[in-house]
C-alpha positions in Angstrom: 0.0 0.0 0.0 1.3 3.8 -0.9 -0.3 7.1 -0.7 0.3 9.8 -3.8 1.5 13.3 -2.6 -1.7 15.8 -1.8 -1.8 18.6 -3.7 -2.6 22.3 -2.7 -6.4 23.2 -4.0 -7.3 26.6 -3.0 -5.6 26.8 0.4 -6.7 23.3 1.0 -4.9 20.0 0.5 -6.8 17.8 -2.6 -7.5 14.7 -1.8 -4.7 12.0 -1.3 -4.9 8.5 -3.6 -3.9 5.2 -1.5 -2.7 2.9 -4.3 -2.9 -0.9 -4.1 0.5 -2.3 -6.1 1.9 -5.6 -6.7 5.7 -5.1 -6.5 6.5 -8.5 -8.2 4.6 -7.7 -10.9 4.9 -3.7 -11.4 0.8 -3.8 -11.9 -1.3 -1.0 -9.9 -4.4 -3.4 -8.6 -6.3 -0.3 -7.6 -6.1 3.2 -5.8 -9.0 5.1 -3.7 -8.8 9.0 -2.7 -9.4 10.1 0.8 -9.6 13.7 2.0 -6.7 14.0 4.0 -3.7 11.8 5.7 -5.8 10.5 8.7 -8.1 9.1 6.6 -5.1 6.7 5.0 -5.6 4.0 7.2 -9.7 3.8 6.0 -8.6 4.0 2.6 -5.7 1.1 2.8 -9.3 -1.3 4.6 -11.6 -0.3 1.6 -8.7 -1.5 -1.1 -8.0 -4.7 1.2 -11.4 -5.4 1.1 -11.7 -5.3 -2.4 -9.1 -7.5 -3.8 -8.4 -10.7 -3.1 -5.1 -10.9 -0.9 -5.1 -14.7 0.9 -1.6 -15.7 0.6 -0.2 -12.5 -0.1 2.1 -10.3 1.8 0.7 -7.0 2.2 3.3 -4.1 2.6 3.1 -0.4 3.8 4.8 2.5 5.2 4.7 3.3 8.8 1.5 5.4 8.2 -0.2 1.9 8.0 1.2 0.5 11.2 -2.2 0.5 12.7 -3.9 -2.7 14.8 -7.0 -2.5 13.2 -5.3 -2.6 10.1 -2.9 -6.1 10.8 -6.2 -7.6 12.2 -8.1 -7.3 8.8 -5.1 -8.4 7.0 -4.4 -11.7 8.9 -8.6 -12.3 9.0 -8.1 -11.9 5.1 -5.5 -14.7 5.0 -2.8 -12.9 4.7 0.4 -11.5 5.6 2.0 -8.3 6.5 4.8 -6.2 6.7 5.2 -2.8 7.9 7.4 -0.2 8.2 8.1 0.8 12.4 8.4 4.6 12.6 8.0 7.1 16.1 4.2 6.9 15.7 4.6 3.6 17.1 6.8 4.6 20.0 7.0 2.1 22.3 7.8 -0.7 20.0 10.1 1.5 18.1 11.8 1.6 21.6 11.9 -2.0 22.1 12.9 -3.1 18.9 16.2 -0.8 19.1 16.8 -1.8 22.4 16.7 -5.3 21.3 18.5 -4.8 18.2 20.9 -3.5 20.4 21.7 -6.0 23.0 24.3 -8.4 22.1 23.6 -11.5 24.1 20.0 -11.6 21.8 20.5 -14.0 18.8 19.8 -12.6 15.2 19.4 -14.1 12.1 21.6 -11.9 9.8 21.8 -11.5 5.8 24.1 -9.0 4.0 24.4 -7.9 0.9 26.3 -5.6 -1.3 25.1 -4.0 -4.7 27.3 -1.7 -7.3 25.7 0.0 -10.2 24.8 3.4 -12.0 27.5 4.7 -10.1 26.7 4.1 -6.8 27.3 1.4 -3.6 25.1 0.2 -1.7 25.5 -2.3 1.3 22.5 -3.7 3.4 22.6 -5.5 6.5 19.3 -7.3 7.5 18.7 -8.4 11.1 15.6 -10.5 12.5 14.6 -11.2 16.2 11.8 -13.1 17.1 9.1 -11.2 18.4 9.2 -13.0 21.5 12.1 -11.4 22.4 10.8 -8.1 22.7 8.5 -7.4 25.9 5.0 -9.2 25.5 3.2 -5.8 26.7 4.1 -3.9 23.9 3.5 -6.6 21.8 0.6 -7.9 21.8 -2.0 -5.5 20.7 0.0 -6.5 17.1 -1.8 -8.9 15.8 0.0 -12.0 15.1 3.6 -10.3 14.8 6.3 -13.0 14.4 9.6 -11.0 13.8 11.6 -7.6 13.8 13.6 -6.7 11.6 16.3 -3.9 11.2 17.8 -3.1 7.6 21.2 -0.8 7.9 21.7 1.0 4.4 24.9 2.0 3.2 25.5 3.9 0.6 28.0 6.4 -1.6 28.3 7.5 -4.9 31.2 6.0 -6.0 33.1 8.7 -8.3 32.6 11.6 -5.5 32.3 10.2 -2.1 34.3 7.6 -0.3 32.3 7.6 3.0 29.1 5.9 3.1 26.0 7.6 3.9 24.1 5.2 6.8 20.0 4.5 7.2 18.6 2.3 9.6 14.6 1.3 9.1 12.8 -1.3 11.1 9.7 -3.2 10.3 7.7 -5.7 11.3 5.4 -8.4 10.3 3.9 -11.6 10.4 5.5 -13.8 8.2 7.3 -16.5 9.6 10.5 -16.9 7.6 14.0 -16.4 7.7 15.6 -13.2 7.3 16.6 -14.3 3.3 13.2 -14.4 2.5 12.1 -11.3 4.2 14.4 -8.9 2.9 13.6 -10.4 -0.6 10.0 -8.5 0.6 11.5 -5.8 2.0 13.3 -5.0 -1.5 10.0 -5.0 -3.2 8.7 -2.5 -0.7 11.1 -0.4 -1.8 10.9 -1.0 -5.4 7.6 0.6 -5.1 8.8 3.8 -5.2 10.9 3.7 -8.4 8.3 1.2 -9.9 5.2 3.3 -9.3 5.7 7.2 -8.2 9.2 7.4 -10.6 6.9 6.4 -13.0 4.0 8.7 -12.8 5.6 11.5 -11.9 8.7 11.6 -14.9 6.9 9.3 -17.4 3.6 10.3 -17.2 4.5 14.0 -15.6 2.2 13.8 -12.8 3.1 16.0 -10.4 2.9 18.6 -13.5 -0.5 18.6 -13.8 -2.7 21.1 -13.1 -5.7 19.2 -12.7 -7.0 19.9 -9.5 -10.6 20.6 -8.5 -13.0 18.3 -7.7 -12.5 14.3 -8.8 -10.4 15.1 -12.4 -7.0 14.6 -10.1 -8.2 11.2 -8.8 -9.6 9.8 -12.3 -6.7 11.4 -14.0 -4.2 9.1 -11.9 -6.4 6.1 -12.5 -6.3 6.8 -16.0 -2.3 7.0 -16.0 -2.6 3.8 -14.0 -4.4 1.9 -16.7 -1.9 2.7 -19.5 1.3 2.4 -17.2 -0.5 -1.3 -16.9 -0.3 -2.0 -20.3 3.3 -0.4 -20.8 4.3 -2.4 -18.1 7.9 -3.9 -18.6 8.0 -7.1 -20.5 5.3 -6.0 -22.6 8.0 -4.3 -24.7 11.9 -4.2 -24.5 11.9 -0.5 -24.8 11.3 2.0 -21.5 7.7 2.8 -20.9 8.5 6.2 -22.4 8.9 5.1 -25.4 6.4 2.4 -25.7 4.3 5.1 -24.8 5.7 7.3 -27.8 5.3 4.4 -30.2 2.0 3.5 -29.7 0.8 7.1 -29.7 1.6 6.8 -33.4 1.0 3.4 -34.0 -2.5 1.6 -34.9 -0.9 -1.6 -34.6 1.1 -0.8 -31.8 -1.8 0.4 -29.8 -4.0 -2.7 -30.7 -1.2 -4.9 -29.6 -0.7 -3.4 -26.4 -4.3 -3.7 -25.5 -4.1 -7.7 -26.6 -4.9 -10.1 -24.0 
C-alpha cells in the first residue's frame, strides 16, 4: 500500500490516492482517494477489502502501522509487513533496544550491490518477536519478527564515506531473514516502480488538474496505461512504448491484446 502526494487546491490540500501495487509484478491493482492523511488508514481497509489478498504479503509504510489494520489483514489470509516509525513509539523503543543487546541471537543477511555509479550495502537483522517485551506486543496482531535493515550507501566517483540508514519493520511472516528482505526489496521497489513512474513518465506532479475528482480519475487513468506499458510488454522504456504507440494503430492494438 502507498499514498500519492496531496496537492494544494485553493488553500486546501486535494484529496490524497492510497494505491494498491503488486511489486513483483509492477501492476497498480487499484487506488481510492481520501480527503486527507488520517483518513489513509480507512482508505488502505476499503482497497484490502476489495481484492483478493489470501496468501499474499501485504506491505506499507509506517502510516499503516495500525492494529486494526494487521487484524483485517491476517482475517483476510494474509500476511504483513510494515514499516516501524516514532508513531509507534513504544515498540520502536523495544525493537532498538533489542536490536541492540548483544547477548540476543539474530538471524543476519548482508548484501552488497554496485551500479549506475553508486554502492550500496545492506545488513538485515531479524529477532523473534518474542524477544521483545509481550506488553508492547501484543495488541499486534500476530507479529512473528523484527527486523532492522542498515543501508549503506556512496556515490562511487565523488564520495568515499558511506552515507548510513537504519529502518525497522515488522510483520507476520514466519520466515528467515533471506526471504524477508527479498519482501523488504519489493517494498522499496515501489517507489521507483510506481511514483518514478508517474511522476517523470507520465509528468504527474505537472498537472494542473485539481478541483473536484479530475485529479483522482486522471491518476487512475495513467494507472491503466502504465498497466499495459508495463515492462515485458516491450523491451523499450515505458517512455517510449508510450511514444510508439501514440503513433501506431498496430502498436496500440497490440498493447491492448490479452
Amino acid at each position: 500500500m502507498d499514498q500519492m502526494k496531496p496537492r494544494r487546491e485553493g488553500g486546501d490540500y486535494a484529496k490524497i490516492v492510497v494505491n494498491c501495487f503488486a511489486a513483483a509484478s509492477s501492476i497498480a491493482l487499484g487506488q481510492t482517494a481520501v480527503d486527507s492523511k488520517s483518513g489513509e488508514t480507512k482508505g488502505a481497509v476499503q482497497l484490502i477489502e476489495s481484492v483478493d489478498v489470501k496468501g499474499k504479503c501485504i506491505s506499507g509504510d509506517a502510516n499503516f502501522c495500525n492494529f486494526d489494520l494487521m487484524e483485517l489483514i491476517i482475517s483476510k489470509g494474509a500476511d504483513y509487513l510494515i514499516a516501524l516509525k516514532g508513531r509507534n513509539g513504544k515498540l520502536l523503543g523495544a525493537a532498538k533496544e533489542v536490536f541492540g543487546d548483544e547477548a540476543i541471537e539474530k538471524d543476519e543477511y548482508q548484501i552488497t550491490e554496485t551500479g549506475h555509479g553508486r554502492e550500496e550495502r545492506r545488513t538485515y537483522r531479524l529477532v523473534n518477536a518474542t524477544q521483545l517485551d509481550a506488553r508492547v506486543t501484543s495488541p499486534y496482531s500476530m507479529l512473528a519478527n523484527v527486523i532492522e535493515v542498515r543501508r549503506e550507501r556512496r556515490i562511487t566517483r565523488k564520495e568515499t564515506d558511506f552515507s548510513t540508514e537504519t529502518h525497522y519493520y515488522v510483520t507476520s511472516l514466519d520466515k528467515g531473514i533471506n526471504e524477508i528482505a527479498i519482501k523488504i526489496r519489493q517494498h522499496w521497489a515501489v517507489e521507483y516502480s510506481l511514483h518514478h513512474v508517474l511522476d517523470v513518465t507520465f509528468e504527474e506532479d505537472a498537472s494542473r488538474m485539481r478541483k473536484g475528482n479530475a485529479a483522482t480519475n486522471l491518476s487512475l487513468i495513467r494507472k491503466i496505461a502504465m498497466n499495459y506499458l508495463m515492462p515485458g510488454k516491450s523491451k523499450a522504456g515505458i517512455k517510449k512504448a508510450r511514444m510508439r504507440a501514440a503513433f501506431s494503430d498496430k502498436r496500440r492494438s497490440e498493447l491492448f491484446q490479452v
